[in-house]
Predicted model as a PDB file, atoms N, CA, C, CB and O in Angstrom, pLDDT in the B-factor column:
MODEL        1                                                                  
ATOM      1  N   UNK A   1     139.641 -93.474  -9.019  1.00 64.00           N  
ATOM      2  CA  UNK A   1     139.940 -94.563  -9.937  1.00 64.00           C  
ATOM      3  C   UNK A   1     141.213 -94.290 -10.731  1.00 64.00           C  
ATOM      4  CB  UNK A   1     138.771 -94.786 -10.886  1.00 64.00           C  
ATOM      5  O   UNK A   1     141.623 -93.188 -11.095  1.00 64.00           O  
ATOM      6  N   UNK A   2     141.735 -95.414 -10.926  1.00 82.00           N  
ATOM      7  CA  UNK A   2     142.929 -94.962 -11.981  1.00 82.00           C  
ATOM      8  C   UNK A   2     142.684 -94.392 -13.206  1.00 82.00           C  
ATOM      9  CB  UNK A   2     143.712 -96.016 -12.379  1.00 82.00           C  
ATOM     10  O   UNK A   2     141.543 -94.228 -13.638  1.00 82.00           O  
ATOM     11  N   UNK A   3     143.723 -94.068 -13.818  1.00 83.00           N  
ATOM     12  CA  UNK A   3     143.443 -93.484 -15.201  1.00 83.00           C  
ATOM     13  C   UNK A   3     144.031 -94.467 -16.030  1.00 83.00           C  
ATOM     14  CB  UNK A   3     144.042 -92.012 -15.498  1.00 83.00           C  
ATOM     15  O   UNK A   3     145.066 -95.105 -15.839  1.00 83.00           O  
ATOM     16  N   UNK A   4     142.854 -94.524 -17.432  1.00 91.00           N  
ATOM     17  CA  UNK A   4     143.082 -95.288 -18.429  1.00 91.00           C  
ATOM     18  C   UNK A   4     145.353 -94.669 -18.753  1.00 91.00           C  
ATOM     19  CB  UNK A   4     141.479 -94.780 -19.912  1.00 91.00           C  
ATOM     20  O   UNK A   4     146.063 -93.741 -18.365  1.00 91.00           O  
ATOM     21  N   UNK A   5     145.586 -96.231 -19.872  1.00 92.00           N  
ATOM     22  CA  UNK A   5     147.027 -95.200 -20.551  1.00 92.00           C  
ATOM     23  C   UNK A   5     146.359 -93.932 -21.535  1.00 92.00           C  
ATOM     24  CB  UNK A   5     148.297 -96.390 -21.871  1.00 92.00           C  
ATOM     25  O   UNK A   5     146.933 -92.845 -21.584  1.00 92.00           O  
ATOM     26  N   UNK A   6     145.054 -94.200 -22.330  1.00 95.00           N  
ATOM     27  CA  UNK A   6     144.627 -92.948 -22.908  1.00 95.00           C  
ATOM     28  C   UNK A   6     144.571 -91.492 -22.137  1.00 95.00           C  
ATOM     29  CB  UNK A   6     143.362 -93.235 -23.331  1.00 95.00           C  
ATOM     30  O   UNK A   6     145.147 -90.453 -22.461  1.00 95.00           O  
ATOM     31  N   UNK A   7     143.649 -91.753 -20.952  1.00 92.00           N  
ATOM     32  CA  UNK A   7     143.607 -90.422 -20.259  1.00 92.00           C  
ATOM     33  C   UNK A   7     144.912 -90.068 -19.848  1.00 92.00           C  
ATOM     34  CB  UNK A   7     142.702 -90.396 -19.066  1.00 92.00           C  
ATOM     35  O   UNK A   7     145.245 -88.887 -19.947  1.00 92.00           O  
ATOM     36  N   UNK A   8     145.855 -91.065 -19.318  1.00 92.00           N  
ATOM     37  CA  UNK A   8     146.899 -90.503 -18.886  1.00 92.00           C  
ATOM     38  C   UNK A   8     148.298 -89.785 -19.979  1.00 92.00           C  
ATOM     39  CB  UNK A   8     147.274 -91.591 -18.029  1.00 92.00           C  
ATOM     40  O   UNK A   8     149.199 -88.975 -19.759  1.00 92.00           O  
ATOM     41  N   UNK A   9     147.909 -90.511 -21.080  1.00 94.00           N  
ATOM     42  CA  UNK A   9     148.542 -89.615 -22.776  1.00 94.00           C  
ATOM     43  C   UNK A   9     148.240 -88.183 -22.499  1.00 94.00           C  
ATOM     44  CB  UNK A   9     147.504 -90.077 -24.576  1.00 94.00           C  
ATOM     45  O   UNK A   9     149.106 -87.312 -22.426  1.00 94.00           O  
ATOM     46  N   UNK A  10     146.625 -87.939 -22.309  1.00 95.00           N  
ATOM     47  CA  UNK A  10     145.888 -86.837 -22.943  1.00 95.00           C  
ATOM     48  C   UNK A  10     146.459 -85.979 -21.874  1.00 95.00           C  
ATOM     49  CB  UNK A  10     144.159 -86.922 -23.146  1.00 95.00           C  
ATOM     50  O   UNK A  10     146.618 -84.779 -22.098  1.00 95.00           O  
ATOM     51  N   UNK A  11     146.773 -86.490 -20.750  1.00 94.00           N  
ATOM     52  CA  UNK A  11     146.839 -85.641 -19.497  1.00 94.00           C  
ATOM     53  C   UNK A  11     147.833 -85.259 -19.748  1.00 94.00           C  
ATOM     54  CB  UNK A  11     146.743 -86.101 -18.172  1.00 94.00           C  
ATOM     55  O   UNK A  11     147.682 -84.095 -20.120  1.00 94.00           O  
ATOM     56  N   UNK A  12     149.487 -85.710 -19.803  1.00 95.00           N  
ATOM     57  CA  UNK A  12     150.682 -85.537 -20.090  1.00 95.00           C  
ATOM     58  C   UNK A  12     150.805 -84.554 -21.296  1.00 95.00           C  
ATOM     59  CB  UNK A  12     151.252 -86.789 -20.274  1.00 95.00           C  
ATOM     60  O   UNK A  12     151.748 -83.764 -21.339  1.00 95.00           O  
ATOM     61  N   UNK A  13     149.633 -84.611 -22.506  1.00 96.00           N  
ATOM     62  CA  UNK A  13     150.124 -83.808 -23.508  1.00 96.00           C  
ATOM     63  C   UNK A  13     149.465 -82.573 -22.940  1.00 96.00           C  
ATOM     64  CB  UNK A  13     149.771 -84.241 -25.046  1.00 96.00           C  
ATOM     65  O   UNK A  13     150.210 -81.606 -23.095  1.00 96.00           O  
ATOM     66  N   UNK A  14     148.598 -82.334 -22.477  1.00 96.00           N  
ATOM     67  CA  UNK A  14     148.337 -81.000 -22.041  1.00 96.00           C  
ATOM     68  C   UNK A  14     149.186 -80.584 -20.763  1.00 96.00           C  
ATOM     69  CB  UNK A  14     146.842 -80.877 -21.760  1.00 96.00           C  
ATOM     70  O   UNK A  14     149.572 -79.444 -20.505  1.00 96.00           O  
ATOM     71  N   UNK A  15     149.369 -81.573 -20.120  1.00 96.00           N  
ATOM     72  CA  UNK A  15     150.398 -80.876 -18.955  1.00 96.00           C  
ATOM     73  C   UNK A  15     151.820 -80.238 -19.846  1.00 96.00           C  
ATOM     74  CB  UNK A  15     151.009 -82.323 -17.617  1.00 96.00           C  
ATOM     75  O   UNK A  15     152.172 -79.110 -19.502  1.00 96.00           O  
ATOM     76  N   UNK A  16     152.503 -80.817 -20.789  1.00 96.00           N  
ATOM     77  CA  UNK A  16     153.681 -80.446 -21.864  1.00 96.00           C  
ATOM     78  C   UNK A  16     152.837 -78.806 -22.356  1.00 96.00           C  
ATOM     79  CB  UNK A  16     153.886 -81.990 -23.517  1.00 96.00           C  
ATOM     80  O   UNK A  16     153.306 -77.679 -22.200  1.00 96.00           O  
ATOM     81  N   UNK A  17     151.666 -79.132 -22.890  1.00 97.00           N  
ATOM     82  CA  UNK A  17     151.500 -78.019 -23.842  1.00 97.00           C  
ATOM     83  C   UNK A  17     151.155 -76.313 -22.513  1.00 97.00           C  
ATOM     84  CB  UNK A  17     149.784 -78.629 -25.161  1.00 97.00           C  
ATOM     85  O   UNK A  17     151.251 -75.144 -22.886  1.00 97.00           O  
ATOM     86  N   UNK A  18     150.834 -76.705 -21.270  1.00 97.00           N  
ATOM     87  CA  UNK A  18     150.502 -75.739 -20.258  1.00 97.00           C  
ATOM     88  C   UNK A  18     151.934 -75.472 -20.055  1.00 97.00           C  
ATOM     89  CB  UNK A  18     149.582 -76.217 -18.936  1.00 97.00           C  
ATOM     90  O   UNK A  18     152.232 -74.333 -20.415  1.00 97.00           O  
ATOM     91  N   UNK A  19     153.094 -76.290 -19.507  1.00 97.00           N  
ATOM     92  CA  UNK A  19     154.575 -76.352 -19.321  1.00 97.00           C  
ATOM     93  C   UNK A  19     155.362 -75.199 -20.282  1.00 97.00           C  
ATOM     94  CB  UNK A  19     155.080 -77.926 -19.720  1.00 97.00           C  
ATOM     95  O   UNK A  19     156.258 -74.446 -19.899  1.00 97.00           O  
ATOM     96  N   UNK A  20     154.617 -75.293 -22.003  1.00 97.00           N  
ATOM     97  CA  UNK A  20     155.260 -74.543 -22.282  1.00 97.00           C  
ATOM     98  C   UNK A  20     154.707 -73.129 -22.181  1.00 97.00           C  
ATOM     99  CB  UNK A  20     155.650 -74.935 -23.267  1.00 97.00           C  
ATOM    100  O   UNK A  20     155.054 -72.164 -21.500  1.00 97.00           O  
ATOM    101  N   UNK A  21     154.088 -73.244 -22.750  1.00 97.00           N  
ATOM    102  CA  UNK A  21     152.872 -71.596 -22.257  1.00 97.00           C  
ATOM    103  C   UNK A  21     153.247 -71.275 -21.325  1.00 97.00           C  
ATOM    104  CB  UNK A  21     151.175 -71.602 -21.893  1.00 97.00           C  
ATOM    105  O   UNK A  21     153.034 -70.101 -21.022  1.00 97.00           O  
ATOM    106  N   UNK A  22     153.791 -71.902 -20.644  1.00 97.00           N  
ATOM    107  CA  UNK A  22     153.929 -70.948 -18.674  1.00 97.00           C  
ATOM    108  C   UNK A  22     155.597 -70.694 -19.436  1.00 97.00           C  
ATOM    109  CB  UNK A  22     153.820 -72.520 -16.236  1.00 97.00           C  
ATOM    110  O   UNK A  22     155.804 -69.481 -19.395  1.00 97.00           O  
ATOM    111  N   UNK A  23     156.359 -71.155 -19.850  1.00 97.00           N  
ATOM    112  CA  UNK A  23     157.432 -70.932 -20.337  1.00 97.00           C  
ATOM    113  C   UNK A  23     157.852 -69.433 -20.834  1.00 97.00           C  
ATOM    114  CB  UNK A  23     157.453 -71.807 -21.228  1.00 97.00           C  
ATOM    115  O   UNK A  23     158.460 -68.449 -20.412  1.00 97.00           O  
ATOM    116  N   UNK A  24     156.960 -69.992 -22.300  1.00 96.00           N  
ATOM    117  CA  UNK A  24     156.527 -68.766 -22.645  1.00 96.00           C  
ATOM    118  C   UNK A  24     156.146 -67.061 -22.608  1.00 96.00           C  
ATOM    119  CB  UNK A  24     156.118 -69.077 -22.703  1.00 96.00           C  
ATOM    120  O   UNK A  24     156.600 -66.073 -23.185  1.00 96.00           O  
ATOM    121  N   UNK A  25     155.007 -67.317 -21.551  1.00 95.00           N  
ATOM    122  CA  UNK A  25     154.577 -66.403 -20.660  1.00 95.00           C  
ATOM    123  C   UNK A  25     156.104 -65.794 -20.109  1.00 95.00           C  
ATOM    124  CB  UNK A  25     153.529 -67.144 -19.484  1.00 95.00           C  
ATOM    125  O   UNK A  25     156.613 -64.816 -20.658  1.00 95.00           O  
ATOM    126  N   UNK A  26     156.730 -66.473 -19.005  1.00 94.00           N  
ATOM    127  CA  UNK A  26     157.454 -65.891 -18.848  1.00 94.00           C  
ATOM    128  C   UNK A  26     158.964 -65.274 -19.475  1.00 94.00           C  
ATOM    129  CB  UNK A  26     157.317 -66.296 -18.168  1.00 94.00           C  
ATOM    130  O   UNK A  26     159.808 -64.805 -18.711  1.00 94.00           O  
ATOM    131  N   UNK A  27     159.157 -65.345 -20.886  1.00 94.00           N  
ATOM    132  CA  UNK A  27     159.622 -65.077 -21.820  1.00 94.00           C  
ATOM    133  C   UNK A  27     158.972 -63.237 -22.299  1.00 94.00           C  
ATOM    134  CB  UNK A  27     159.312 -66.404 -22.693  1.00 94.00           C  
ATOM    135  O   UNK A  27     159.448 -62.118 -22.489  1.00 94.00           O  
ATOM    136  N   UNK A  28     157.764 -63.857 -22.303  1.00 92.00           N  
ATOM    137  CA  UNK A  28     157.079 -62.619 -22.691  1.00 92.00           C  
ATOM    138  C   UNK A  28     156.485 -61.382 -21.858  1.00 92.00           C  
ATOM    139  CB  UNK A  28     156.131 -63.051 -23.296  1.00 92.00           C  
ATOM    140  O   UNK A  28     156.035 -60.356 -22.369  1.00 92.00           O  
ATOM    141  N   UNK A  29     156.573 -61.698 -20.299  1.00 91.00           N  
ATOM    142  CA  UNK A  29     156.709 -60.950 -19.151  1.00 91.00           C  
ATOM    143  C   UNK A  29     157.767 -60.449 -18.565  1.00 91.00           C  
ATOM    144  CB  UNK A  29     156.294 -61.458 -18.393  1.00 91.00           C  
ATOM    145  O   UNK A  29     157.673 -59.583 -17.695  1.00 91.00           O  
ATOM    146  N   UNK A  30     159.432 -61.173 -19.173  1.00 91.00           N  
ATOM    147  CA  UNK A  30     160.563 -60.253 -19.018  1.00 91.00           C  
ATOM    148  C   UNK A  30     160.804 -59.833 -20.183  1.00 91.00           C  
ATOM    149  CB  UNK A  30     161.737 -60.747 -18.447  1.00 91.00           C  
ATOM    150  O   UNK A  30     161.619 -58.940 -19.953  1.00 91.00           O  
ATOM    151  N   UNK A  31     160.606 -59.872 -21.649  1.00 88.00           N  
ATOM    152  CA  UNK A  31     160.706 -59.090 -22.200  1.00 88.00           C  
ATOM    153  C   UNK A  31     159.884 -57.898 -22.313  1.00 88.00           C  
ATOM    154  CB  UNK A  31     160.876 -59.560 -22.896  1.00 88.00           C  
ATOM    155  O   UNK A  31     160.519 -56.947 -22.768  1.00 88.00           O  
ATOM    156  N   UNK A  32     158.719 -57.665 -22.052  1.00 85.00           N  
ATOM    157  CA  UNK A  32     157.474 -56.465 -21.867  1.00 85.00           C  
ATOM    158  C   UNK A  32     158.204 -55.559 -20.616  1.00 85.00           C  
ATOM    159  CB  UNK A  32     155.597 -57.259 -21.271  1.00 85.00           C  
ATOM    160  O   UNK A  32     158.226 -54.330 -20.682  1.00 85.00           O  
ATOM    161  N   UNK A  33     158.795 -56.305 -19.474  1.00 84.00           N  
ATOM    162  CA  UNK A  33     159.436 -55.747 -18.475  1.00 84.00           C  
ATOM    163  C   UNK A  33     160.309 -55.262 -18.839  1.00 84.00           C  
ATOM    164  CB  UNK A  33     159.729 -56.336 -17.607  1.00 84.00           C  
ATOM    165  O   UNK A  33     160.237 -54.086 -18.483  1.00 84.00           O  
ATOM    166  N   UNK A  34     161.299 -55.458 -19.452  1.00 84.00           N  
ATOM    167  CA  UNK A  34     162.445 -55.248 -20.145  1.00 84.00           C  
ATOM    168  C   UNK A  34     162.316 -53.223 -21.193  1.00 84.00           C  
ATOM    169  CB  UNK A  34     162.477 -56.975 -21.339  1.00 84.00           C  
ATOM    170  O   UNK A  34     163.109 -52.305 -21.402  1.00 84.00           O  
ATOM    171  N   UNK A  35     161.397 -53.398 -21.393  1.00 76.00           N  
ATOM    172  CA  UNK A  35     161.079 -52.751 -22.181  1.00 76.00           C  
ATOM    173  C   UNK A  35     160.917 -50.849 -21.995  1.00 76.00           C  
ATOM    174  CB  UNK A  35     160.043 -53.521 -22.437  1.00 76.00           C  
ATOM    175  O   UNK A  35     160.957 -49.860 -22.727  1.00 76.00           O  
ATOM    176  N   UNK A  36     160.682 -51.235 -20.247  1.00 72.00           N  
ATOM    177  CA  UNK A  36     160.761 -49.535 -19.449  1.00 72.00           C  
ATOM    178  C   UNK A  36     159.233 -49.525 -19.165  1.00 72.00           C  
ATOM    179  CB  UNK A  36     161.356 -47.851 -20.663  1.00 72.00           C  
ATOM    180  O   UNK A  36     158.605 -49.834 -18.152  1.00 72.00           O  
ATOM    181  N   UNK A  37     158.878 -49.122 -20.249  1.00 73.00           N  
ATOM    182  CA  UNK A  37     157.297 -48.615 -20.888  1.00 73.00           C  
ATOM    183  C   UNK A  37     156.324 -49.652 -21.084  1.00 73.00           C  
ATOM    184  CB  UNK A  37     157.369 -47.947 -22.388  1.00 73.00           C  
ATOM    185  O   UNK A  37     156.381 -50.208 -22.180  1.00 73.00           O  
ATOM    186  N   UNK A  38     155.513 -50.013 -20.341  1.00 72.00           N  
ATOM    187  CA  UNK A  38     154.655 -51.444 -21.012  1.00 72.00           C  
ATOM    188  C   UNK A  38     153.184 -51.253 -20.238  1.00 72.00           C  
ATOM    189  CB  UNK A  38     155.534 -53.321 -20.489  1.00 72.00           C  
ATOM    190  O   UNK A  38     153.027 -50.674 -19.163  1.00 72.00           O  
ATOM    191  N   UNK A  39     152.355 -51.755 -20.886  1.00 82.00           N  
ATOM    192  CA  UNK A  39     150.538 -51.986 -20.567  1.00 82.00           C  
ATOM    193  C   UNK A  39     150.994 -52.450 -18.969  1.00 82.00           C  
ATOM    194  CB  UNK A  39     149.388 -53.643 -21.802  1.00 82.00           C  
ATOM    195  O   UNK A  39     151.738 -53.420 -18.822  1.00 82.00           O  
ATOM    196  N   UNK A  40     150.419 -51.573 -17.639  1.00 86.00           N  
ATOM    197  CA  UNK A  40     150.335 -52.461 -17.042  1.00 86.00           C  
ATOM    198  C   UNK A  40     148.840 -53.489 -16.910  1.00 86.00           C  
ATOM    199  CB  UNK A  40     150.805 -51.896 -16.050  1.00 86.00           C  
ATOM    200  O   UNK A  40     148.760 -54.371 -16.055  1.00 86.00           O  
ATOM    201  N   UNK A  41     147.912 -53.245 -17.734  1.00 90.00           N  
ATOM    202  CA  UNK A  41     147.089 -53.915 -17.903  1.00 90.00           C  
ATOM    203  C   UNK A  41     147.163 -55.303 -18.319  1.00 90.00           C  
ATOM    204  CB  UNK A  41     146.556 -53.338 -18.467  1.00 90.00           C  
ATOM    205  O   UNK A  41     146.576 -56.327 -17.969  1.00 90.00           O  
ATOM    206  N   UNK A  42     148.283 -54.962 -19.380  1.00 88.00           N  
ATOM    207  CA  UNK A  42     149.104 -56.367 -20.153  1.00 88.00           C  
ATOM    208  C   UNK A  42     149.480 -57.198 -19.459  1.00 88.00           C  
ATOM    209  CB  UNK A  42     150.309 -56.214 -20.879  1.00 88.00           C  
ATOM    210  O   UNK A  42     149.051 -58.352 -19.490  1.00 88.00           O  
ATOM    211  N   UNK A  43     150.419 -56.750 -18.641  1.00 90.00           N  
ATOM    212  CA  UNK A  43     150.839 -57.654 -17.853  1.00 90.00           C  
ATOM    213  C   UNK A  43     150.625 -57.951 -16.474  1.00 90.00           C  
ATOM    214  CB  UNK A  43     151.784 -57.572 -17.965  1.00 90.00           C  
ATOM    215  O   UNK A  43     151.311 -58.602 -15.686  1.00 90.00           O  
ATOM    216  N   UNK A  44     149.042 -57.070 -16.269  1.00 93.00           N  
ATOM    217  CA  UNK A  44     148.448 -58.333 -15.082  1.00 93.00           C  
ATOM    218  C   UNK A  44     147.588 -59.178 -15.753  1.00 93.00           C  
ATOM    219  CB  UNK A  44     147.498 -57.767 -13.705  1.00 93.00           C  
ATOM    220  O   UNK A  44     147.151 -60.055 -15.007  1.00 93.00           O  
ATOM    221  N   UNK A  45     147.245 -59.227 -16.720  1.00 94.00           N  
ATOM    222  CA  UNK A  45     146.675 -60.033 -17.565  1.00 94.00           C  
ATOM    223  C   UNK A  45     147.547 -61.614 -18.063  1.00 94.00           C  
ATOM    224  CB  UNK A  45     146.424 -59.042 -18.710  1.00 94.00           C  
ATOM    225  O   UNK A  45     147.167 -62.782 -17.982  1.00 94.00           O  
ATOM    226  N   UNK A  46     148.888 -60.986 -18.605  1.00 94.00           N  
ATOM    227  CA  UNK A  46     150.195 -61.756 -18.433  1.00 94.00           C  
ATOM    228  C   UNK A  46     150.171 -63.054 -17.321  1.00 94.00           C  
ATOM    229  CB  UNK A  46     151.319 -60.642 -17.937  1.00 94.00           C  
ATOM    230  O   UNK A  46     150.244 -64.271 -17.489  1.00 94.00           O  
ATOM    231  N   UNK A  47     150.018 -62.112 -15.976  1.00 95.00           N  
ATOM    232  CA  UNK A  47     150.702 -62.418 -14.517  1.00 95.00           C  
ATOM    233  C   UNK A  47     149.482 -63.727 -14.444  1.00 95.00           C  
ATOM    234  CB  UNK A  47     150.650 -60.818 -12.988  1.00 95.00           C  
ATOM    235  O   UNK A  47     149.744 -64.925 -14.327  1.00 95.00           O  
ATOM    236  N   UNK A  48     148.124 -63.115 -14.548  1.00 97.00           N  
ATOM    237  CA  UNK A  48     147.128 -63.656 -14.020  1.00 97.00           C  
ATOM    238  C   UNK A  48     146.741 -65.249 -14.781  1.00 97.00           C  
ATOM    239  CB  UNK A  48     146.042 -62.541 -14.112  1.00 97.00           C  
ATOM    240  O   UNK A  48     146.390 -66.244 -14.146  1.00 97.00           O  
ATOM    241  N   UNK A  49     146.919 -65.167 -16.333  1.00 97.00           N  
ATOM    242  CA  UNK A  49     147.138 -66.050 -16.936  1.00 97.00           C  
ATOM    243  C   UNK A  49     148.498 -67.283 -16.674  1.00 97.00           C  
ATOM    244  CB  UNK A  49     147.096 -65.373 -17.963  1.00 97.00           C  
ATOM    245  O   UNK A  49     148.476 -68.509 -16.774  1.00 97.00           O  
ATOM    246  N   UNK A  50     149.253 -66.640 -16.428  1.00 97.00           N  
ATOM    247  CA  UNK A  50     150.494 -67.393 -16.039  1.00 97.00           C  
ATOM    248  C   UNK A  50     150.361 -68.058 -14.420  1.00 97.00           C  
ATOM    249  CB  UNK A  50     151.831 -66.261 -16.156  1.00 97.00           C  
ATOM    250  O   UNK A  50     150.824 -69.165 -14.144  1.00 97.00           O  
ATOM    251  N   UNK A  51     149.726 -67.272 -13.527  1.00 97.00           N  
ATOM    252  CA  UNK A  51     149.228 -68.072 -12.240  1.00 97.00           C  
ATOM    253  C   UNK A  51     148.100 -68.965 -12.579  1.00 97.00           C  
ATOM    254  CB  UNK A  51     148.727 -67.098 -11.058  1.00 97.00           C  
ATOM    255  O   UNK A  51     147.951 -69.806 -11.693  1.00 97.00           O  
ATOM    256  N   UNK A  52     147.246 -69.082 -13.555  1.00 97.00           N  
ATOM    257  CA  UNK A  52     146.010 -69.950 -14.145  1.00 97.00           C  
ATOM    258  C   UNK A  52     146.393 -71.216 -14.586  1.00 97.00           C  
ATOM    259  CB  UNK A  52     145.314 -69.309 -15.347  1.00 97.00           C  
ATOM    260  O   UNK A  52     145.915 -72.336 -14.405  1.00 97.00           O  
ATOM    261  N   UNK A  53     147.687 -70.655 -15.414  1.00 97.00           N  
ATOM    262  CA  UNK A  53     148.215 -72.051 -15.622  1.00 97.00           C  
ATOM    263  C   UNK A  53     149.200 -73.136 -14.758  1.00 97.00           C  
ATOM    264  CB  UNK A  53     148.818 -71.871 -16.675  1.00 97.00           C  
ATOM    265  O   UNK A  53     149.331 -74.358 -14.687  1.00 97.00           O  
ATOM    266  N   UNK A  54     149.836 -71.873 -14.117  1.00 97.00           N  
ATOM    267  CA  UNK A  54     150.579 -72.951 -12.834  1.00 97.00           C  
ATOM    268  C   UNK A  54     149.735 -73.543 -11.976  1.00 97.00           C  
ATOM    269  CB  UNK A  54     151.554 -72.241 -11.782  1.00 97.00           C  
ATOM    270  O   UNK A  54     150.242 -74.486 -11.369  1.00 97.00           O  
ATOM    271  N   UNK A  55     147.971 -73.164 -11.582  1.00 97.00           N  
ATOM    272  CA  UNK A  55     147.456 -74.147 -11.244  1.00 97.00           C  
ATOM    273  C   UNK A  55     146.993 -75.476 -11.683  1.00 97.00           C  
ATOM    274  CB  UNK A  55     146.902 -73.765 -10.949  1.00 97.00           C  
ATOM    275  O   UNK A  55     146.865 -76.517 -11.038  1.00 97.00           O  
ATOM    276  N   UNK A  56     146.707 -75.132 -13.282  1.00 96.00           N  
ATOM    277  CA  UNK A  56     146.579 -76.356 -14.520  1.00 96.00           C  
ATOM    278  C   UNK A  56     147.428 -77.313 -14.165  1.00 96.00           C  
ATOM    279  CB  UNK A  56     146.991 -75.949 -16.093  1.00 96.00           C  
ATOM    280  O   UNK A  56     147.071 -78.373 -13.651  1.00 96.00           O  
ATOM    281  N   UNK A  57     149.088 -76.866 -14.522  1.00 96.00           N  
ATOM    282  CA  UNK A  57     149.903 -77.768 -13.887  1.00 96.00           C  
ATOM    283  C   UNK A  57     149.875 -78.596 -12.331  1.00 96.00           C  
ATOM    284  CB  UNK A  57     150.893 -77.083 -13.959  1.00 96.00           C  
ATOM    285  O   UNK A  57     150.206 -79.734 -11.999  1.00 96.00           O  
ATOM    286  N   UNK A  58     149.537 -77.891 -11.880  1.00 95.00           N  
ATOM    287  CA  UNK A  58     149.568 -78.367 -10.368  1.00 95.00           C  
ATOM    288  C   UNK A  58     148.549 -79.553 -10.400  1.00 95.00           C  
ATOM    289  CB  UNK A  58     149.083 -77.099  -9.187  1.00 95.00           C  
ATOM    290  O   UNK A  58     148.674 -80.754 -10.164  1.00 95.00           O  
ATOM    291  N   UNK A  59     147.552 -78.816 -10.759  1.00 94.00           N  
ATOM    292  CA  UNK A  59     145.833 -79.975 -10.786  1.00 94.00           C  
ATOM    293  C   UNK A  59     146.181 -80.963 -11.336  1.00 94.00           C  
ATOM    294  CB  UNK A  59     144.313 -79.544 -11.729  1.00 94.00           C  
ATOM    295  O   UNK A  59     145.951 -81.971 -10.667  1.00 94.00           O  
ATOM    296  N   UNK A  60     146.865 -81.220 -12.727  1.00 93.00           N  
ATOM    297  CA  UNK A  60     147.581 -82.113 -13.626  1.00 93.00           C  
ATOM    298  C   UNK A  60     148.560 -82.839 -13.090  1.00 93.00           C  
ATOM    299  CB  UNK A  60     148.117 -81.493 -14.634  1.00 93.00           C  
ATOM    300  O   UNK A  60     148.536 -83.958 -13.601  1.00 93.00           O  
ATOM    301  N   UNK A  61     149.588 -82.709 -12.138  1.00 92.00           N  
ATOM    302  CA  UNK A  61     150.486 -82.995 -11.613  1.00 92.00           C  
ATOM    303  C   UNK A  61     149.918 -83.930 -10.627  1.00 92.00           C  
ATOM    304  CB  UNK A  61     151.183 -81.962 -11.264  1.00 92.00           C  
ATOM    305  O   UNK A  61     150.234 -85.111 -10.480  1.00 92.00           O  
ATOM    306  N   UNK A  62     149.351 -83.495 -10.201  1.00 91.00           N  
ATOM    307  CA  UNK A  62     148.389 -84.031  -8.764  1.00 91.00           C  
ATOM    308  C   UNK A  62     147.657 -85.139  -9.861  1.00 91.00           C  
ATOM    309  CB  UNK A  62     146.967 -82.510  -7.748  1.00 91.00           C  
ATOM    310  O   UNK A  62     147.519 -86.092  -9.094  1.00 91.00           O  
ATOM    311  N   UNK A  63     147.303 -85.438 -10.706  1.00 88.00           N  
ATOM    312  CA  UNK A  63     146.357 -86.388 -11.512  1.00 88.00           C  
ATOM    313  C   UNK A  63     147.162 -87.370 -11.321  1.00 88.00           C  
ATOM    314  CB  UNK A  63     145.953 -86.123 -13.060  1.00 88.00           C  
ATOM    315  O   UNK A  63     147.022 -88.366 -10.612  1.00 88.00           O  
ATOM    316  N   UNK A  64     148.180 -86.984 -12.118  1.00 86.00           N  
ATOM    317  CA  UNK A  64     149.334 -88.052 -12.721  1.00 86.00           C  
ATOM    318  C   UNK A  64     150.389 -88.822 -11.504  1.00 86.00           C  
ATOM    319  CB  UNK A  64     150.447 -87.054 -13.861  1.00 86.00           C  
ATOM    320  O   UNK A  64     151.141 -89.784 -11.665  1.00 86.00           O  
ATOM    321  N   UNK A  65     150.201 -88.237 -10.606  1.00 80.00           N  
ATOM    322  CA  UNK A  65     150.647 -88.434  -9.706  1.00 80.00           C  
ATOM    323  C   UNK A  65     150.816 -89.907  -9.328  1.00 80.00           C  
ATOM    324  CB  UNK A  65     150.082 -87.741  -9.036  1.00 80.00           C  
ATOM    325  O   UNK A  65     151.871 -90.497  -9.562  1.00 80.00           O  
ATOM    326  N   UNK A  66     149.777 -90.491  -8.746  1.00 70.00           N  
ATOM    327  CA  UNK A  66     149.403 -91.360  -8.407  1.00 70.00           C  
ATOM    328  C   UNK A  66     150.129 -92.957  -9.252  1.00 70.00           C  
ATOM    329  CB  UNK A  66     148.056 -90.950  -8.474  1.00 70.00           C  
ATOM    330  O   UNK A  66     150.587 -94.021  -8.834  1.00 70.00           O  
ATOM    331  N   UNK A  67     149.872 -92.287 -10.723  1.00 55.00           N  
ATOM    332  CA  UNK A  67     150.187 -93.290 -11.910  1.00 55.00           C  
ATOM    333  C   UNK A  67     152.001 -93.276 -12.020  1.00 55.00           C  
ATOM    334  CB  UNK A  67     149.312 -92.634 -13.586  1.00 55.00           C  
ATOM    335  O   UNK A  67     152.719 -94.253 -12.234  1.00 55.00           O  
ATOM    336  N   UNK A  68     152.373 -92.019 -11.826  1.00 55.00           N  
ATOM    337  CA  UNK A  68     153.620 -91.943 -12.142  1.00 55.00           C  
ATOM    338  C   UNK A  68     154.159 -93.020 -10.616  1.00 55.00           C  
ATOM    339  CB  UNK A  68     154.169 -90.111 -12.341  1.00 55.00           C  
ATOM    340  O   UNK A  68     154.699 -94.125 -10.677  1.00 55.00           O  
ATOM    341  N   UNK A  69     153.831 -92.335  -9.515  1.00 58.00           N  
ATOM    342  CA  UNK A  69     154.716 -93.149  -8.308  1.00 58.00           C  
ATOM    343  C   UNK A  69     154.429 -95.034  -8.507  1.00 58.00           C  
ATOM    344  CB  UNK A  69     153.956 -92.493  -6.407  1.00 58.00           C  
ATOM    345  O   UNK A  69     155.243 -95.952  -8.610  1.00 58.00           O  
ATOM    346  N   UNK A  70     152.757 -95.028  -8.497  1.00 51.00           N  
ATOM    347  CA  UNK A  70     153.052 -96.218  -8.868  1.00 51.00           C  
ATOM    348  C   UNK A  70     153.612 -97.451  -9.808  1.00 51.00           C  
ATOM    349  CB  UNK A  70     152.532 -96.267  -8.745  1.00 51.00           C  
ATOM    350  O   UNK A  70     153.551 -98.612  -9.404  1.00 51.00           O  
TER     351      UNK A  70                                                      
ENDMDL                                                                          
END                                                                             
């Protein structure tokens, strides 16, 4: 079914707010890299979170999809 314009708001603001977090993330995975010395615990934790959300996006992308082409 299509999506209401509400769901499709709600969808867009969380796809923006995942967009930046993945941003982010990788801000904060070359600087930890950067660094020599770093958790590698941290940053598969980092890695793993940051692949979690590029599926968010994707799933989200794939929602909106439909609404945007048409």
């Amino acid at each position: 079914g299509r999506l209401t314009e509400e769901e499709t708001a709600q969808l867009k603001a969380r796809l923006a707010a995942f967009k930046s977090e993945h941003r982010d993330l990788d801000e904060v995975i070359a600087r930890v890299s950067e660094g020599g010395v770093y958790d590698q615990l941290m940053m598969q934790r980092l890695k793993k979170r940051k692949l979690a959300l590029k599926d968010q996006i994707t799933k989200l992308e794939s929602q909106l999809l439909p609404d945007i082409i048409a």
